[in-house]
N, C-alpha and C positions, 0 to 999 in steps of 0.2 A: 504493500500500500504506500509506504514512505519513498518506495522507487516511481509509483505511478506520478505520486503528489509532485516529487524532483524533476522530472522527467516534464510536467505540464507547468509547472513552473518558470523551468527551463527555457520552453517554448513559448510563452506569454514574453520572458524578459530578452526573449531573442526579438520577436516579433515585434516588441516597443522599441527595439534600438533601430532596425531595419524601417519602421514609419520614420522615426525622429532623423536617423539619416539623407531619407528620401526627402523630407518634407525642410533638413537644410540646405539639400543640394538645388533642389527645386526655387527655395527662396534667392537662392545667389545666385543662380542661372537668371531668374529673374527681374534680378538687380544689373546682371549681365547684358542682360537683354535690353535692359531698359534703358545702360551706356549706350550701345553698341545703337540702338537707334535716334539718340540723341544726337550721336556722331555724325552717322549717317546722314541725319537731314542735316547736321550744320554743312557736312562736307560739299551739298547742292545748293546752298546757299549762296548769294552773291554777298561783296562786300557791305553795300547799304541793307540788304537783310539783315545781316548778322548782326547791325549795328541797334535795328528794330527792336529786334524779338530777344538777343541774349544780352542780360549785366553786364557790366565792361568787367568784373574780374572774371566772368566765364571762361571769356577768348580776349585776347588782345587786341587792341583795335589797327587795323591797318598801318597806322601813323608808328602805334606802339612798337608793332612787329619789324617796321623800317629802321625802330632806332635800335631794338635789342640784337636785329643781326648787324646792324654795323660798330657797334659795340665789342661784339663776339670775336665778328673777321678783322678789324681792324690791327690787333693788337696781333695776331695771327700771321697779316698781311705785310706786317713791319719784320719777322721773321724771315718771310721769302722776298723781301727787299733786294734785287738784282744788284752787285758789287759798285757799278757803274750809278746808280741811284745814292743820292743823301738822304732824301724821303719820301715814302710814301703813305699816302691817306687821305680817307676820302673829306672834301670837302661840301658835299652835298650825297643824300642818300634818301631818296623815296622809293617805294615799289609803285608807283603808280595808284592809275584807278581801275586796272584790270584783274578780276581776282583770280587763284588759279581754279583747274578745272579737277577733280576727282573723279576718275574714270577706275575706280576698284575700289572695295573694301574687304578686307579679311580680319579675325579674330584671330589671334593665338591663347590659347588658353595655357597660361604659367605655374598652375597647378599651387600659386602662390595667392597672395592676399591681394590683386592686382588684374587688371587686362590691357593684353596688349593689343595697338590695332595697327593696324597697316596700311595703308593711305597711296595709291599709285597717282600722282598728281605730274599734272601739265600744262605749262604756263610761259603763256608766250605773252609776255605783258609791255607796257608803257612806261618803264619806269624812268627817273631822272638820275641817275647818280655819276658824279664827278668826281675825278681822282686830282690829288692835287701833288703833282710830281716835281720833287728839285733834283737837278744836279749837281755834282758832285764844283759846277763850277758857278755854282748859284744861278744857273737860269731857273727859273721856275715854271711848269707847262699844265694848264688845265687840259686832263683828258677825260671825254667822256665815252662812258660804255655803253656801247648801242646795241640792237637788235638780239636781245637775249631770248634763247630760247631751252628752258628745262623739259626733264622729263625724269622723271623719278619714285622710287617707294620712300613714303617716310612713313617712320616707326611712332606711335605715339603707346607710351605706357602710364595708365591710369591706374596711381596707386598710391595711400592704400584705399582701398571700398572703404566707406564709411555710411550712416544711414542718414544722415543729412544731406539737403541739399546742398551739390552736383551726383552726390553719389562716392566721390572721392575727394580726397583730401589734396594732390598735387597733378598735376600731368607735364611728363615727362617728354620730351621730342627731340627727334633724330634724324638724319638722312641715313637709313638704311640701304638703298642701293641709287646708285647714280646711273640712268640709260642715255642720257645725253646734255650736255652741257656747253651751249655754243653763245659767242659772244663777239663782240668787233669794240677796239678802240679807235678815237678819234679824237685828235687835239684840235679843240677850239678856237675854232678863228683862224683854222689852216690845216696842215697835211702833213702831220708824222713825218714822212719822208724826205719832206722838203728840208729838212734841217740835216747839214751835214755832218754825217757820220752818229749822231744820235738814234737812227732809226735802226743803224746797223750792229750797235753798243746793244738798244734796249733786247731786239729780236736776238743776240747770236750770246752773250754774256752768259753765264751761269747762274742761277737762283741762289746757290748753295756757294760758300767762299770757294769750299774745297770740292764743287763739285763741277767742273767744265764740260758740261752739255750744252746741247742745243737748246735749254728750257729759254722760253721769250717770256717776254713778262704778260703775255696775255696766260702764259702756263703758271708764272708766281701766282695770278691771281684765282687759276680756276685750283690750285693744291690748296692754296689759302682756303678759298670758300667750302672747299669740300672737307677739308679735316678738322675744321671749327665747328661741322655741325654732321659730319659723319660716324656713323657708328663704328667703335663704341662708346663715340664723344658724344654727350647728350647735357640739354636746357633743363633745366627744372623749375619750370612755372608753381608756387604754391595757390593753391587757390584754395582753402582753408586754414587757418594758422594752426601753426603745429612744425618738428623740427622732420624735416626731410632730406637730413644729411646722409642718411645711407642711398639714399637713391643717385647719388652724385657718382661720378667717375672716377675708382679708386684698382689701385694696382691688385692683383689677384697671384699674382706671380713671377715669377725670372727665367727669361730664356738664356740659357749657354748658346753659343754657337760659334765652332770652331768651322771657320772657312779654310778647309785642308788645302783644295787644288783644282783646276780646270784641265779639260783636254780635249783636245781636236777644237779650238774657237777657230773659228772663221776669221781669214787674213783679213784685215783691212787697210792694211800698205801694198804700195806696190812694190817700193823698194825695200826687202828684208821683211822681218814679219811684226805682226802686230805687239805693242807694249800694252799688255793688259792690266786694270784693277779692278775692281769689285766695289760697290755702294751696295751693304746690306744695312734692312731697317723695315720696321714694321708698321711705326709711324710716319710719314715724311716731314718731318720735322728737322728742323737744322742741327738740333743739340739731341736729337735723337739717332742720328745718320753717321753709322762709321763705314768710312773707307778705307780700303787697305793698301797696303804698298805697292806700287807700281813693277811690273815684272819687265824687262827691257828682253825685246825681240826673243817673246816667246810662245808657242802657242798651245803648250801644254805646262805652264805657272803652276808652281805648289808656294803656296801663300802661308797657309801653317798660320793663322793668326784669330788669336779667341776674340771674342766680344759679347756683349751682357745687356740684355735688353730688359725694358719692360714691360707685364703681358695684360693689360683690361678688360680683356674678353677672349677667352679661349676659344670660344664658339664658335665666332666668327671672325675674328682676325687671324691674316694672312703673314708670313715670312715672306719677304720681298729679296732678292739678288739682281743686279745689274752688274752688266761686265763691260767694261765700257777702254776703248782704244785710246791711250794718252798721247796727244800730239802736239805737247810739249806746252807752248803761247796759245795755240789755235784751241778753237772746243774739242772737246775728245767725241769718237763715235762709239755711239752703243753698238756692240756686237750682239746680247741679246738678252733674256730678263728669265726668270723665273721667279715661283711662289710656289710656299709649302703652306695649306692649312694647318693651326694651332692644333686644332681638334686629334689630328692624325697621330698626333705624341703622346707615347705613355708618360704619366708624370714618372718621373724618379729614372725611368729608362731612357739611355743611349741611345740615339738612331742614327743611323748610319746610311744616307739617302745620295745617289746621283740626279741632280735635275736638270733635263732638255731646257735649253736658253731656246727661247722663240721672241719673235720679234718685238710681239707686243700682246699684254698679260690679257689684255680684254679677246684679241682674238687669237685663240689656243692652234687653233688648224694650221699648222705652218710646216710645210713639206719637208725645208730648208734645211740642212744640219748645219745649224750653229755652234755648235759642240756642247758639251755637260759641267755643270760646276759640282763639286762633290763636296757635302756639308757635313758635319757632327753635330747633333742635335741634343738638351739635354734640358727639358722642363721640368721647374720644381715650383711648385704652389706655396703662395707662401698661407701660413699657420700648418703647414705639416712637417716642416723641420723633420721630424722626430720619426718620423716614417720610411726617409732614406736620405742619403748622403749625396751631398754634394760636394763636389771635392773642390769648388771652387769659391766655394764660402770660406770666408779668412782663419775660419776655427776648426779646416778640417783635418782630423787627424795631428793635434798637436800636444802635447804633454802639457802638465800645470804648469815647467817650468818654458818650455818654450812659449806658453801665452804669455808670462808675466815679463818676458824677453822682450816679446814682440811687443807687449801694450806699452812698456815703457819708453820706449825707440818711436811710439808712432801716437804719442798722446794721448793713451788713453788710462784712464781708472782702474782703481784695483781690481772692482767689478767687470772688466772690459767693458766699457760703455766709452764712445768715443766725444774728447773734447768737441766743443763748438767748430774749433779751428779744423780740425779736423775728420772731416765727413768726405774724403776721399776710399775711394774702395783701395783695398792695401791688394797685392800682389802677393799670390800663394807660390810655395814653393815647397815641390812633396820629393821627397829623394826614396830610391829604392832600388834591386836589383833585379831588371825584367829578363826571364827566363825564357827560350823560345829555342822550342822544338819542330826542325822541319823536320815534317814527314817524310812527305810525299808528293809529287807533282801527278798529273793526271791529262793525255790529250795535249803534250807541247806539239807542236806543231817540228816539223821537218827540215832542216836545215843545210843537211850534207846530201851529197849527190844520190848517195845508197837509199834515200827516205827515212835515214836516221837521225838520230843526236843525240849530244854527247854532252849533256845539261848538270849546270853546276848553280848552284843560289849562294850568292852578296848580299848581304845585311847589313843594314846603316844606320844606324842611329846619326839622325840629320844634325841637329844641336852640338851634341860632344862631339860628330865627327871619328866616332868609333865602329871598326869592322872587322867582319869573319866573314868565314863562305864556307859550305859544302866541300865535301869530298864530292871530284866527278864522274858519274853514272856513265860507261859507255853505252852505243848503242840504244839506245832506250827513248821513248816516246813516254813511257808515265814509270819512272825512275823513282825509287823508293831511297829516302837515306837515314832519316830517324834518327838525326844529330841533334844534340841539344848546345846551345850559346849562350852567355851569361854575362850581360852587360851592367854597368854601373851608371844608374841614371841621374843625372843632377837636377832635374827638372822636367818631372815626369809630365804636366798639364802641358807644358809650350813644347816638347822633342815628340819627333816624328822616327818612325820606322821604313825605311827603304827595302822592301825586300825585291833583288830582282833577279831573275835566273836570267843564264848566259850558257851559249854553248862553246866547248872549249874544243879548238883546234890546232892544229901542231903551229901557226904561224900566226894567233891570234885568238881570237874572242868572237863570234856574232850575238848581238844581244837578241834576247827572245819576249820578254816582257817585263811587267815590274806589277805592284800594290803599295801601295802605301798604306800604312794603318797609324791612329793616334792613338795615345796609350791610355785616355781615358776611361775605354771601356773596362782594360786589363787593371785600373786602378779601382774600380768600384766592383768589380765580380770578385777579385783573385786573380782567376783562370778562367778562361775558355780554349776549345777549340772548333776551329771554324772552315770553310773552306772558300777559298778568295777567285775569283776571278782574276785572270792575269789581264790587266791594260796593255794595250801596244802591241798585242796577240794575235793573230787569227782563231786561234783557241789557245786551251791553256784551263788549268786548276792548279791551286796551293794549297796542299791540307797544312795546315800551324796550328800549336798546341802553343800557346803564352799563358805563363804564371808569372806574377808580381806579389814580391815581397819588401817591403816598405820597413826601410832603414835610417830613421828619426835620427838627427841628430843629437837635439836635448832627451836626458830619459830621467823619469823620476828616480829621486834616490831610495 
């Protein structure tokens, strides 16, 4: 009887939680609902409606809207300031009286206290804005930008729900995707052009100090507008008081990114070959944007150089490379680009990625071989520290006494916490002895007259400039040797590994291929063993077995 009683019990307090459920999902859905068609009709709205029917804290008023975005981009704008300019900014900024047009709506549902909406909007509008340009020789030139025409998704997130009226407490907005962005300048009361040699400064100069492209300043302005208001960069309108700090744009994490090397780029001299660099960044921002050393007449560059980003939205933000031809005084020419999505990375893991350069990131379909840049990849979240190691945080793998070494030498506190003066990222330095066994090779390719060869593998430690090699294999296409090497590394995060096999003949050498590996992986596993692709090959495999053993120089007593 006491089981029947439990049993129907059971199923009455099942039953009331599965109504109470239903009956709050239902109520939020339509609270949901009752957004999502507010929106809706504003988004058919013309300007003088909107100014009717809704509050001015609802929506901003047209005028409002003119001065929040040049508030936003202005400061923005003075960042991608062309080297040849002293200043730039606008001197007059309206959107007109054209409003735009909303040709889509979608919901995303965030599973959070919030909704998001998406807005595909298109606006070919009247607006008046004037740029007010000096030079560097004090002339001064009103330019106005004309015949603008957008087209785009923006993102609006309304959040949090609240049950007063709007419904919510803030809304959030964003350019979530850009499909066209076209614009013309024109200097007032004349023709660009006509001014000698200024036409030719503004269009051919670089945006960037350090970066000598082709970018014209009609490019400073469309990277300005878009990354001031492109996602994962976002406004936050309050439109109920309350504090709305977390809804702001805040770091979420640190990318590594070791740019190993490129091969096969595309010549773009005629005489000798091309001097390549690289411009990686995920923001295009100035103080965001590193470039690496210039490789002189080469077209397979090993760069070997770390850099350390910041990530605000894994989700959607993209890894950006540019490889671009130095020629010298003149702009340099892009050879070709690529982009790795965030999403793709395991946090805490190593990736080890080659990416096709194409010409231009928006249109992916490009026959061409440009050649490949080859990355090291190593995303860490930040609040998970504790999860796993990264070996290029300044506290990695160091004894009590080497931190109280280091923090005294570099400002900082007992606690390690660094002085004011001091907020530079310090330089790690991991010492150890990396072990590495070649196997095996697999599929070399044919060398000698017979269809044989007679293949030996060079090791290098690129940094200290330290080497061994195999015993050589006669005979043989996939040669076994299962030697082991034992090197002394000084600098395990910046020294690079050369492995390259060679075929060995009575009057000489033919080379057969090469790998390059960084030792970051072999510094966060232990060991692995893995089997490599030979570059420079028509075929080719390297089975390698590496172990690292990490040889500290301070050790507690």
């Amino acid at each position: 009887m006491g089981f029947i009683f439990g049993v129907a019990v059971g199923i009455i307090v099942g039953l009331g939680i599965i109504v109470g459920f239903v009956r709050c999902e239902n109520a939020r859905a339509a609270r949901r609902s009752k957004l999502a068609t507010t929106v809706a009709a504003f988004a058919r709205m013309t300007v003088e409606d909107s100014r009717k029917i809704l509050p001015p804290q609802f929506y901003p008023s047209w005028v409002a809207a003119s001065e929040l975005i040049k508030t936003s981009v202005e400061p923005i704008l003075e960042e991608y300031r062309p080297v040849v300019l002293a200043a730039l900014k606008f001197s007059k900024f309206t959107l007109g009286t054209v409003a735009p047009q909303f040709t889509g709506v979608s919901i995303i549902e965030d599973g959070g206290d919030g909704v998001t909406m998406e807005l595909e909007m298109q606006w070919d509008g009247n607006p008046s804005i004037i740029l007010d340009i000096k030079t560097l020789l004090g002339v001064s030139l009103p330019v106005q930008v004309k015949n603008i025409g957008f087209t785009g998704v923006f993102r609006l997130i309304f959040k949090p729900l609240v049950d007063e009226f709007p419904g919510f407490g803030a809304v959030s907005y964003s350019l979530r995707q850009k499909k066209k962005l076209d614009f013309t300048l024109k200097v007032i009361g004349g023709d660009i052009s006509t001014i000698p040699g200024l036409y030719d400064a503004i269009e051919k100069l670089a945006t960037c100090e350090f970066i000598k492209s082709s970018k014209s300043l009609q490019g400073a302005i469309r990277d300005a507008v878009e990354d001031s208001i492109t996602w994962p960069v976002r406004k936050v309108v309050p439109i109920l008081p309350g504090d709305y700090s977390d809804l702001e744009l805040k770091p979420v994490g640190i990318l590594e990114v070791k740019l190993v090397q490129a091969k096969e780029l595309t010549n773009k001299d005629i005489i000798g070959k091309s001097d390549p660099y690289a411009v990686v960044y995920i923001r295009p921002l100035r103080d965001r944007m590193k470039k690496s050393k210039t490789i002189n007449n080469d077209l397979n560059p090993i760069w070997n150089e770390h850099f350390e980003f910041i990530v605000e939205d894994v989700s959607t933000q993209h890894l950006i490379v540019k490889v671009y031809d130095s020629e010298g005084l003149q702009s340099s020419e892009l050879i070709g680009c690529a982009q790795l999505r965030l999403c793709e990375l395991q946090p805490g893991k190593v990736k080890d990625v080659w990416l096709k350069l194409v010409k231009d990131l928006e249109i992916q379909r490009d026959n061409k071989n440009r050649g490949q840049v080859h990355l090291e990849l190593l995303y860490c979240p930040l609040g998970m520290e504790n999860s796993f190691t990264n070996p290029f945080a300044p506290n990695y793998s160091m004894t009590s006494l080497e931190k109280v070494l280091k923090n005294a030498s570099n400002g900082m506190d007992s606690n390690g916490n660094e002085n004011a003066v001091t907020q530079k990222k310090k330089e790690v330095i991991i010492r150890g002895v990396l072990s590495i066994t070649v196997i095996s090779a697999e599929d070399l390719p044919a060398t000698d007259f017979m269809g044989k060869s007679d293949p030996f593998v060079v090791l290098t430690l690129k940094k200290a400039e330290t080497k061994n090699k195999t015993r050589v294999v006669n005979d043989s296409l996939n040669p076994v040797w299962n030697q082991t090497f034992d090197f002394v590394v000084e600098d395990g995060l910046h020294d690079m590994l050369i492995v390259e096999v060679w075929d060995h003949d009575t009057f000489g050498k033919d080379y057969m291929g090469r790998c390059i590996l960084t030792l970051t992986r072999v510094i966060l596993e232990g060991e692995y063993k893995e089997r490599f692709e030979l570059d420079g090959a028509k075929s080719g495999y390297l089975n390698l077995h590496l172990k690292w053993m990490p040889q500290p120089i301070f050790r507690d007593s």
